[in-house]
Rosetta silent file (secondary structure, phi, psi, omega in degrees, C-alpha in Angstrom):
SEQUENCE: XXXXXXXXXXXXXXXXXXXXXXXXXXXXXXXXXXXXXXXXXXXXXXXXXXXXXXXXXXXXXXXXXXXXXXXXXXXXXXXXXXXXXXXXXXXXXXXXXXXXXXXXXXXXXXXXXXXXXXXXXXXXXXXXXXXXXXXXXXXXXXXXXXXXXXXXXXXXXXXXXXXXXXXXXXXXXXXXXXXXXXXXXXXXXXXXXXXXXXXXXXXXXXXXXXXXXXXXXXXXXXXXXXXXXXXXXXXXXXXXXXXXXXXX
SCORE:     score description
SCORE:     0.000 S_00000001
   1 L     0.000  -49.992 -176.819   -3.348   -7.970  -21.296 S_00000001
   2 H   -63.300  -40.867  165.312   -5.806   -8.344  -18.262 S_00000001
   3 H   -33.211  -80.993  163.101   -3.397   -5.511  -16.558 S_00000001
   4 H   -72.016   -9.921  147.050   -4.540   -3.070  -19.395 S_00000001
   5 H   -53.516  -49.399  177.890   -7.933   -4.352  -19.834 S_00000001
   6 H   -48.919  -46.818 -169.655   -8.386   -3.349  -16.185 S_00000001
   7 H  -106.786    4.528  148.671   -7.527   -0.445  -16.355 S_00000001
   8 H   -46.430  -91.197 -178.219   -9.110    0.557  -20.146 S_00000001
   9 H   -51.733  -31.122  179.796  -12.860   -0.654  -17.822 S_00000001
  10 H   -76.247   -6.282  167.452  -11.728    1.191  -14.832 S_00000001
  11 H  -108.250   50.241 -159.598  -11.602    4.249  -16.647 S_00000001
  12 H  -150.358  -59.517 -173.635  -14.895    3.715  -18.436 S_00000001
  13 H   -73.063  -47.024 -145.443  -16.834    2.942  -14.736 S_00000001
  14 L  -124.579   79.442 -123.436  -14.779    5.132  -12.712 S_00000001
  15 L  -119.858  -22.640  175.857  -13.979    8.166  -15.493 S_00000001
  16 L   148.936 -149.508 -166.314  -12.140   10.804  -12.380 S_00000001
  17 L  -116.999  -54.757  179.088  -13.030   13.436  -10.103 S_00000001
  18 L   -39.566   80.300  171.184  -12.973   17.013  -12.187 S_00000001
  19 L  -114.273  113.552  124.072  -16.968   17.176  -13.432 S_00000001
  20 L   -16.579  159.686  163.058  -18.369   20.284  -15.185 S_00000001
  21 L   -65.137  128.146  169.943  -21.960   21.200  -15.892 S_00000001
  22 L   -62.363    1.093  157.218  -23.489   18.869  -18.258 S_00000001
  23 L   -91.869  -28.066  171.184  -24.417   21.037  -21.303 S_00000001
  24 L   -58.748  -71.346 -152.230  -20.592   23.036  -20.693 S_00000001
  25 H   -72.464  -27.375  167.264  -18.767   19.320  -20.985 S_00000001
  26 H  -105.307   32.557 -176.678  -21.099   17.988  -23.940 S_00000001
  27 H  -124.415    6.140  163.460  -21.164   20.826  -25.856 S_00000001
  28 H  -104.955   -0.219  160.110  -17.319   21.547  -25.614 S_00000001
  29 L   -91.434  137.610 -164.354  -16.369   18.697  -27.590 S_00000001
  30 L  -106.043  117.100  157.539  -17.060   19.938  -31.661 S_00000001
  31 L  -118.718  177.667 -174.452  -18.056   16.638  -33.515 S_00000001
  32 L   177.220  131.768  166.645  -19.676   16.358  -37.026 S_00000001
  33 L   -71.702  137.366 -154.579  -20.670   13.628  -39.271 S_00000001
  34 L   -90.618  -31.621  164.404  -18.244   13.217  -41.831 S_00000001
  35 L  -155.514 -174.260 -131.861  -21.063   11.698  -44.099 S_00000001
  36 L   -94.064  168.499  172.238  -24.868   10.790  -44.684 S_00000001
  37 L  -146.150   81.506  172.968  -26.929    7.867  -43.037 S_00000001
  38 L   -79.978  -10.196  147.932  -29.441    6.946  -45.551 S_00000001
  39 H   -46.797  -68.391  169.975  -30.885    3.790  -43.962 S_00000001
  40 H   -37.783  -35.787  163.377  -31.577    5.875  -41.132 S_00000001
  41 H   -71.574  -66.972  161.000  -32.903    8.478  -42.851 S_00000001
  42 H   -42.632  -24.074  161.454  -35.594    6.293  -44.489 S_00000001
  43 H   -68.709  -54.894 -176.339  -36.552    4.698  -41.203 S_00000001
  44 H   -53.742  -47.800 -179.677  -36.873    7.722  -39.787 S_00000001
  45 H   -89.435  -10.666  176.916  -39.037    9.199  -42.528 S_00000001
  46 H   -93.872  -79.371  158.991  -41.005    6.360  -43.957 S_00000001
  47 H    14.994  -99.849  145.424  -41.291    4.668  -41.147 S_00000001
  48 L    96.230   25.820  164.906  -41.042    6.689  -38.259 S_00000001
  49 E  -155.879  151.313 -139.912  -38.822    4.125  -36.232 S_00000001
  50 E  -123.647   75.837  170.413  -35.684    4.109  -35.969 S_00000001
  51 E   -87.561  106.872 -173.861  -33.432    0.581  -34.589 S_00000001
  52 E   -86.877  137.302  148.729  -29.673    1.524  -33.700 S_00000001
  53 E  -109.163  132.565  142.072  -27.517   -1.812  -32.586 S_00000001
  54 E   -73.460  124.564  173.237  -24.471   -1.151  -30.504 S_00000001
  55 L   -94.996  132.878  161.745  -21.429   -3.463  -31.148 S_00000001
  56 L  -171.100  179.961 -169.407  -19.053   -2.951  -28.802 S_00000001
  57 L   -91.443 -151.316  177.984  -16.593   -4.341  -25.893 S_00000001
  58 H   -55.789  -48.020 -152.739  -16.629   -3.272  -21.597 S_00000001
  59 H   -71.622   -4.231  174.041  -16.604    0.507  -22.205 S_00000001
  60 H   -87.402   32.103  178.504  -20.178    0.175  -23.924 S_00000001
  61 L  -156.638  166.906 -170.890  -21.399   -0.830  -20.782 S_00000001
  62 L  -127.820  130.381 -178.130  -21.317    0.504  -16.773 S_00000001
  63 L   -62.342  168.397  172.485  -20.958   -2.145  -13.909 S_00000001
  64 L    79.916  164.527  176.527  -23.924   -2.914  -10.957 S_00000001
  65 L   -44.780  -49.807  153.191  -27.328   -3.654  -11.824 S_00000001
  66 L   -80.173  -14.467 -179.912  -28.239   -0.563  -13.576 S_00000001
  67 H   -56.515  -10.756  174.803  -25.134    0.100  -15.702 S_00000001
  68 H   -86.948   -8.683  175.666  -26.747   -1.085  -18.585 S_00000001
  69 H  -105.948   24.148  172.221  -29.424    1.857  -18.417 S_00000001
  70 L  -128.360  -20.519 -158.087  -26.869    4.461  -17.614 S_00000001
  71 L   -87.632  169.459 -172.490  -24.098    3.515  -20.146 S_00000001
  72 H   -52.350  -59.490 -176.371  -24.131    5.331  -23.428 S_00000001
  73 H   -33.659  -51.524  178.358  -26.031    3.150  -25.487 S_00000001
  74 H   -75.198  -52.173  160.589  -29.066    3.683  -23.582 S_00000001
  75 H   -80.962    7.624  131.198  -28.588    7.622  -23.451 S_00000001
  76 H   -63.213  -35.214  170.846  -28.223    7.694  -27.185 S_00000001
  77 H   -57.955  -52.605  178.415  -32.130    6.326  -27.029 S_00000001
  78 H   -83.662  -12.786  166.723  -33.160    8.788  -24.963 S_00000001
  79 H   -82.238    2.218  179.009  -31.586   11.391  -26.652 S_00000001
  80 H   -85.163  -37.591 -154.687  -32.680   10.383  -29.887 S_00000001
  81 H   -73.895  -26.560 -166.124  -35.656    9.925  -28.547 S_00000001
  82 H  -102.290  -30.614 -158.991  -36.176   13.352  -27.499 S_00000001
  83 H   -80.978  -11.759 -162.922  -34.266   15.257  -30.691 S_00000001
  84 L  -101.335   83.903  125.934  -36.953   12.606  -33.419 S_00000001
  85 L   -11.516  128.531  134.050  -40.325   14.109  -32.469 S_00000001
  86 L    94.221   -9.190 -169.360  -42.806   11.326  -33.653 S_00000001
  87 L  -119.351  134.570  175.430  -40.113    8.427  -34.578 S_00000001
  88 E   -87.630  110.429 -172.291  -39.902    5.594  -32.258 S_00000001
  89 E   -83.054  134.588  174.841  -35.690    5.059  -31.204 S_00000001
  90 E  -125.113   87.782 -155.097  -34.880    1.552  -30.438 S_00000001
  91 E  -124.846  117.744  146.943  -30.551    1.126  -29.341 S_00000001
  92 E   -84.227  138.594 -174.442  -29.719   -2.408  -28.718 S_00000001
  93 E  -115.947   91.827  169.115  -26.639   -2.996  -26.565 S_00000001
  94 L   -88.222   18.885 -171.312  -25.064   -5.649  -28.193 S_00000001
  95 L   -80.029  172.094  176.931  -21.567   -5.634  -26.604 S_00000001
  96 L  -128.586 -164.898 -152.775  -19.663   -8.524  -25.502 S_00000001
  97 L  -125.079  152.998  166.262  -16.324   -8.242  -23.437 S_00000001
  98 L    74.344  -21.568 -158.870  -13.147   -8.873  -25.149 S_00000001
  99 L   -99.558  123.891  143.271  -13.780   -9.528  -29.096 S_00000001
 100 L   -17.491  147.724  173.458  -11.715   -8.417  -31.691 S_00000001
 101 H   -43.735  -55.924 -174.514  -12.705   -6.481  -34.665 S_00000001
 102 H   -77.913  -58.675 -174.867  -12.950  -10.034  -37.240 S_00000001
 103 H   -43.715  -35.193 -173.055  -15.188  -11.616  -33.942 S_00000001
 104 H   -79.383  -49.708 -178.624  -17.485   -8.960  -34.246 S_00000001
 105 H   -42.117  -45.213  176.588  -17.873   -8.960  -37.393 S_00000001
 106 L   -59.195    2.324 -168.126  -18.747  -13.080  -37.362 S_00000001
 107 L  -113.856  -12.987 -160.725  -21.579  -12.013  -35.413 S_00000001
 108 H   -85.644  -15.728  164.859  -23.122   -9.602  -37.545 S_00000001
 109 H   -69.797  -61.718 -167.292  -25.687  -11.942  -39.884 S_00000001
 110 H   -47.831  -24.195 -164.895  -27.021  -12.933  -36.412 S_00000001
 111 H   -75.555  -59.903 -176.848  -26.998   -9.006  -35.195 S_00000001
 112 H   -53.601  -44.957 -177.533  -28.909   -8.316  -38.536 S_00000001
 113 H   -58.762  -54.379 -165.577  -30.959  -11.143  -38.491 S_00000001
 114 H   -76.689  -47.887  169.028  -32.192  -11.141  -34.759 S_00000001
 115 H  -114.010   36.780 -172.816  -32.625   -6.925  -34.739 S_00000001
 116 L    26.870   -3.172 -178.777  -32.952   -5.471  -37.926 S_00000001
 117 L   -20.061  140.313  177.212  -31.005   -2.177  -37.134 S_00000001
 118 L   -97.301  -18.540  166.110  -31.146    0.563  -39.925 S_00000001
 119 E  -152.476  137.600 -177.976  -27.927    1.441  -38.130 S_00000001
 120 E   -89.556  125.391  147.534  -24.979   -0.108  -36.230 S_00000001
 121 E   -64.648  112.580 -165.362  -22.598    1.530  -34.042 S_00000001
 122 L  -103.395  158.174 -179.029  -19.584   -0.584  -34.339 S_00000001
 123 L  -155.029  110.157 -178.516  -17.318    0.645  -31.185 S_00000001
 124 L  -158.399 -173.182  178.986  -13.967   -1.240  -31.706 S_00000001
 125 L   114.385  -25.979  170.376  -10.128   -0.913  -31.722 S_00000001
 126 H  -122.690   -5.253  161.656   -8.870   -2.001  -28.444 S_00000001
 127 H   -69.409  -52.551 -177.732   -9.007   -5.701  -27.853 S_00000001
 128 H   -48.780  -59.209  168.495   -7.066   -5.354  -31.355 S_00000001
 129 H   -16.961  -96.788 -166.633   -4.752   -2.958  -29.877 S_00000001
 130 H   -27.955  -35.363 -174.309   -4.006   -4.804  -26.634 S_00000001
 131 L  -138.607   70.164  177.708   -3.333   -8.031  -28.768 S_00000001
 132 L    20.725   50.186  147.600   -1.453   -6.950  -31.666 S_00000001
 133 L   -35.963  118.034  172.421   -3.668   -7.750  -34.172 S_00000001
 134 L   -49.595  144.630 -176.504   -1.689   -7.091  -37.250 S_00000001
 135 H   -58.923  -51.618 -175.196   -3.018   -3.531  -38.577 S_00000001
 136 H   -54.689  -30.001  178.608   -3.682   -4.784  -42.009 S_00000001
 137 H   -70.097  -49.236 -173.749   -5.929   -7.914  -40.683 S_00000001
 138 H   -76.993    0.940  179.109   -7.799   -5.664  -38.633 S_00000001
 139 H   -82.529   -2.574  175.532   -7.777   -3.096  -41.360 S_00000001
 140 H   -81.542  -63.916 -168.882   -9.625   -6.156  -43.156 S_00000001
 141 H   -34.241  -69.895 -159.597  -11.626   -7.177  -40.474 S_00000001
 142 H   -77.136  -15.565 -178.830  -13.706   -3.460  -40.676 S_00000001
 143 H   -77.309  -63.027  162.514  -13.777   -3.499  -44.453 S_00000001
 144 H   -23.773  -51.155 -176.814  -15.585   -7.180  -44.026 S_00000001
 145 H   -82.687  -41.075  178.591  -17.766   -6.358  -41.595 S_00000001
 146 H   -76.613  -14.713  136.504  -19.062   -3.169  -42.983 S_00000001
 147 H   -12.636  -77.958  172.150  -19.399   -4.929  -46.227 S_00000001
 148 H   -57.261  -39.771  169.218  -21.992   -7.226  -44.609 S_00000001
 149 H   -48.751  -54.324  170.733  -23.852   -4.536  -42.569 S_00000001
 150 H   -48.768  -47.264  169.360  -24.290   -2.958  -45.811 S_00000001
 151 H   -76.004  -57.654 -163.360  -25.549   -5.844  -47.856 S_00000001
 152 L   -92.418   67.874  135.227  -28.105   -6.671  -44.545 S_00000001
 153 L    71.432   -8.871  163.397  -29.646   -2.952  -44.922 S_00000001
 154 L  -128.480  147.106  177.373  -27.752   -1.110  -42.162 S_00000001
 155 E   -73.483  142.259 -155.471  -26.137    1.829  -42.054 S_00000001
 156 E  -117.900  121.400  158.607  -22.845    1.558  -39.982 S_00000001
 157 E  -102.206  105.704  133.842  -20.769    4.408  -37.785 S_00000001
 158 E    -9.303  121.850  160.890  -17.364    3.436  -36.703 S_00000001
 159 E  -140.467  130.306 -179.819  -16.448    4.469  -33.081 S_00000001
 160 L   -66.684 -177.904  174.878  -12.967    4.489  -32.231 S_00000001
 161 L   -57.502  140.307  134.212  -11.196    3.091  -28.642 S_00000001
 162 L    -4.113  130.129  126.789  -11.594    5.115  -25.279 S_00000001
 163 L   -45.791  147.591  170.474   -8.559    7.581  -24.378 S_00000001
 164 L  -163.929   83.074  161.643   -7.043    6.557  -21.111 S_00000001
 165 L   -29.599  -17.254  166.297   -3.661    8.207  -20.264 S_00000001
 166 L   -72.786  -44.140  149.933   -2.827    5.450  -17.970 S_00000001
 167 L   -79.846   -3.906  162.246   -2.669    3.144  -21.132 S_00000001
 168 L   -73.081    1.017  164.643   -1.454    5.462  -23.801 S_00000001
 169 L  -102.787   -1.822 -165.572    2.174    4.423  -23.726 S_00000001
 170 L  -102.958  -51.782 -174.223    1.241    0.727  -23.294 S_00000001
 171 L  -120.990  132.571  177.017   -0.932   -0.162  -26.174 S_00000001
 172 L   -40.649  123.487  153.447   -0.455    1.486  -30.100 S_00000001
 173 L  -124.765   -8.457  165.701   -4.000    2.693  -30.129 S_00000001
 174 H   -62.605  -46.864  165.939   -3.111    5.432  -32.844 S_00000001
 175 H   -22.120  -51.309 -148.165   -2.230    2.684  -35.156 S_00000001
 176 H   -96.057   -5.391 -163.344   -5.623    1.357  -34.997 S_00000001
 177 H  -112.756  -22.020  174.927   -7.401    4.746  -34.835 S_00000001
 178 H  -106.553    2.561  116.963   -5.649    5.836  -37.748 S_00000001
 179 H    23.063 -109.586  157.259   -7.064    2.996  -39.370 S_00000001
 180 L   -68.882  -15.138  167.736  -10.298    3.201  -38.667 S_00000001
 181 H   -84.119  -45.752 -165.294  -10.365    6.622  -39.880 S_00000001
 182 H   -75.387   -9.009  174.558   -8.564    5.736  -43.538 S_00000001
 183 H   -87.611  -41.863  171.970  -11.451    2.922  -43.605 S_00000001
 184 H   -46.366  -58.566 -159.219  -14.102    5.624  -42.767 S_00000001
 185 H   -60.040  -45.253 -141.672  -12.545    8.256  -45.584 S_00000001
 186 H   -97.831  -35.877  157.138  -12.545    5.382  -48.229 S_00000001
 187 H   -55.626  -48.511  158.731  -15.857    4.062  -47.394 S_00000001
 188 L    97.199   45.641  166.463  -17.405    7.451  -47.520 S_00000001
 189 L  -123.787  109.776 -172.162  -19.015    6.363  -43.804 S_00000001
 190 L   -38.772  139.174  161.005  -18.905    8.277  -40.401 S_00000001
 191 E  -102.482  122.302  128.579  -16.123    7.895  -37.346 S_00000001
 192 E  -106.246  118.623 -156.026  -16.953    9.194  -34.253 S_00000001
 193 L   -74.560   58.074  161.711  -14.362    9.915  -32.928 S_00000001
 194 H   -87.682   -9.465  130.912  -13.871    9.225  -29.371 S_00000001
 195 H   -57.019  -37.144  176.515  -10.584    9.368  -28.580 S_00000001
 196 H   -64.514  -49.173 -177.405  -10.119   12.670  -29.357 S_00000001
 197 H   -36.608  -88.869 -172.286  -13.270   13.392  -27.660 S_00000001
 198 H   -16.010  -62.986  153.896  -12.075   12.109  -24.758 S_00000001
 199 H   -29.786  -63.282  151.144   -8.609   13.179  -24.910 S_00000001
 200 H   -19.687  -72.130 -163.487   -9.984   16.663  -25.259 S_00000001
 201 H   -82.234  -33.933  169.874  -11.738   16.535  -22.348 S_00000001
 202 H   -45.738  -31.643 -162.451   -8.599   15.326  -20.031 S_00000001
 203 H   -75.704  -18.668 -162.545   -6.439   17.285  -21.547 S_00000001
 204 L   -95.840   25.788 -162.483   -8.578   20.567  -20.655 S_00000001
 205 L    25.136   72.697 -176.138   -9.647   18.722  -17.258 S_00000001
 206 L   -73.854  -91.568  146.505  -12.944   18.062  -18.061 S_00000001
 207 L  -103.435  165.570  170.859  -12.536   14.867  -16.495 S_00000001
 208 L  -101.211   77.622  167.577   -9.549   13.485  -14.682 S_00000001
 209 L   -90.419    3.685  163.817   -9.083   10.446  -16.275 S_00000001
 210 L   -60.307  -73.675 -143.282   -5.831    9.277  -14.971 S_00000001
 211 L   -10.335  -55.427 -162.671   -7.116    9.763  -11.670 S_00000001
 212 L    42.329   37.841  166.196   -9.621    6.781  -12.414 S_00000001
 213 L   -59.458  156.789 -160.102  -10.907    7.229   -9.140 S_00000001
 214 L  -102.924   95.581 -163.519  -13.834    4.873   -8.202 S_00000001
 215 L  -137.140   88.791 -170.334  -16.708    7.636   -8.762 S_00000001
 216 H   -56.341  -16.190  159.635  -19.600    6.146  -10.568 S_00000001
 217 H   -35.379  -62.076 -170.330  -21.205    9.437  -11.030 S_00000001
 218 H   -68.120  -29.046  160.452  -18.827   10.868  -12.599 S_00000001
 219 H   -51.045  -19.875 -175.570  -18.822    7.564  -14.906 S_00000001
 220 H   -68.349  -70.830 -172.790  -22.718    8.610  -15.520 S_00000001
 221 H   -53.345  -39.322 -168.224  -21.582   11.335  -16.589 S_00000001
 222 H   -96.451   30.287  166.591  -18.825   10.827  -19.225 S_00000001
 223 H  -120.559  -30.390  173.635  -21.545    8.252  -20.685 S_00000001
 224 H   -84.910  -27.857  158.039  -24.474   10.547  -21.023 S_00000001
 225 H   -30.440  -58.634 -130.761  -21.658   12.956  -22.943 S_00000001
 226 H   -91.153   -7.969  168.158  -20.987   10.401  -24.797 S_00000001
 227 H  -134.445   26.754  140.000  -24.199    9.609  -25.861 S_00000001
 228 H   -71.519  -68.366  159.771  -25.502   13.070  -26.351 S_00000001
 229 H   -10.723  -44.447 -171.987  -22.568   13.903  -28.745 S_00000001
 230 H   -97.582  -14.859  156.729  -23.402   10.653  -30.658 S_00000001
 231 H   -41.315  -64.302 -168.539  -27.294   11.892  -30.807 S_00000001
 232 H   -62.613  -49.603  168.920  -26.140   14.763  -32.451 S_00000001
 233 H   -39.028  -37.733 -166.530  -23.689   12.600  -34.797 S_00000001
 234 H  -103.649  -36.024  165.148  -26.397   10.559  -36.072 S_00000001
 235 H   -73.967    2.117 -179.891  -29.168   13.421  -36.585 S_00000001
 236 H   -86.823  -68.213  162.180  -26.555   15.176  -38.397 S_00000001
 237 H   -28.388  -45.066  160.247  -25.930   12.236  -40.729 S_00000001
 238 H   -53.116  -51.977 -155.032  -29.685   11.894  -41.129 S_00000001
 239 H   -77.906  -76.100  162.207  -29.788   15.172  -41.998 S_00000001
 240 H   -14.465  -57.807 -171.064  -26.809   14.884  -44.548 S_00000001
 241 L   -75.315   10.659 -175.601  -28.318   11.721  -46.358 S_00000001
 242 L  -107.683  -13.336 -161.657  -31.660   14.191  -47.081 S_00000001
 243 L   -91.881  145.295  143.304  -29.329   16.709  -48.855 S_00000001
 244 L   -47.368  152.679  155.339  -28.617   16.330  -52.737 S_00000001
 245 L   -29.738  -38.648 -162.229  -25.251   15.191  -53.563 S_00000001
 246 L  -110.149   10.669  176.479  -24.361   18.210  -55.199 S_00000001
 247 L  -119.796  -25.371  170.717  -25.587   20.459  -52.105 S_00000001
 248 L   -48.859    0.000    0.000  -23.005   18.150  -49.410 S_00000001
């Protein structure tokens, strides 16, 4: 397990060599919210502020001193920040290292409690992977948790595991990815969808993520993708939850 943890965070810090221009690589992955995010939209319009929390494991975060203000989380805020004229964006980085899908979840009256978020980013899927969490418990687990988000007032988006070709023959991560998508369909809640992303970009060598070479730049980089791309996910979803029903 620590073998593929290792190398799951080294290709999260260290993402390859192969870098593009930075409007070509986050504007050649096509994402869309699969449905509306009416908490979010009412903060944003009543309001006019906006509190995201990110749940997540290592890959929501970038080693050294500064990785927490270079990692995604933090460049969904400023990109939020910049597409919401007049609404103040607030992204809590609430990951921890290690926790399972049902751990996160146990955490979530305190997440709600301590930062009100109108929306969570749950980012989850690969400690379960790594340690065979039966599918169906963790197919529980996210039904539980977004229960509770829901009842405390936030709206939640699903984000799948990392891609990492050095671990894609080692741990099921489709299992759990196909999953989280049939929990997404049935909820009638957004996945983004970053394995594919991800995938996507290796496969067209975007990045080099076998490579994992140790090139924090380039790690910069596939984290401010990653949290333009989820800018755009979540104003789309605002944007969705403003439309009648019968115009979606």
């Amino acid at each position: 397990m620590r073998r593929v943890l290792a190398a799951l965070v080294g290709v999260a810090a260290y993402a390859g060599a192969a870098w593009a221009q930075p409007s070509d690589t986050c504007t050649s992955a096509e994402v869309h919210a699969q449905a509306g995010l009416p908490r979010a939209a009412e903060a944003v319009d009543h309001t006019h502020q906006l509190a995201i929390s990110v749940s997540g494991t290592a890959s929501s975060v970038l080693p050294g001193p500064n990785g927490t203000g270079k990692a995604y989380p933090a460049r969904l805020e400023a990109a939020l920040s910049d597409r919401l004229k007049g609404v103040s964006v607030k992204v809590i980085n609430a990951a921890k290292q290690k926790q399972t899908a049902a751990e996160m979840a146990a955490e979530f009256d305190k997440l709600l409690t301590d930062e009100k978020p109108a929306l969570v980013v749950w980012q989850t899927g690969t400690v379960d992977a790594i340690r065979g969490i039966d599918p169906d418990d963790f197919r529980n687990a996210l039904n539980a948790g977004i229960d509770k988000l829901q009842s405390g007032g936030a709206d939640v988006i699903l984000m799948n595991m990392q891609y990492s070709p050095r671990t894609d023959s080692m741990i099921a991560a489709d299992v759990y990815s196909e999953n989280m998508q049939g929990v997404a369909l049935e909820r009638e809640i957004p996945l983004f969808d970053r394995f594919a992303i991800m995938k996507e970009w290796n496969d067209e060598g975007t990045f080099d993520l076998y490579a994992a070479t140790k090139n924090p730049e380039t790690a910069e980089h596939v984290h401010a993708c990653i949290g333009v791309l989820l800018a755009d996910f979540v104003v789309e979803g605002v944007e969705l939850a403003r439309q009648p029903k019968e115009v979606r």
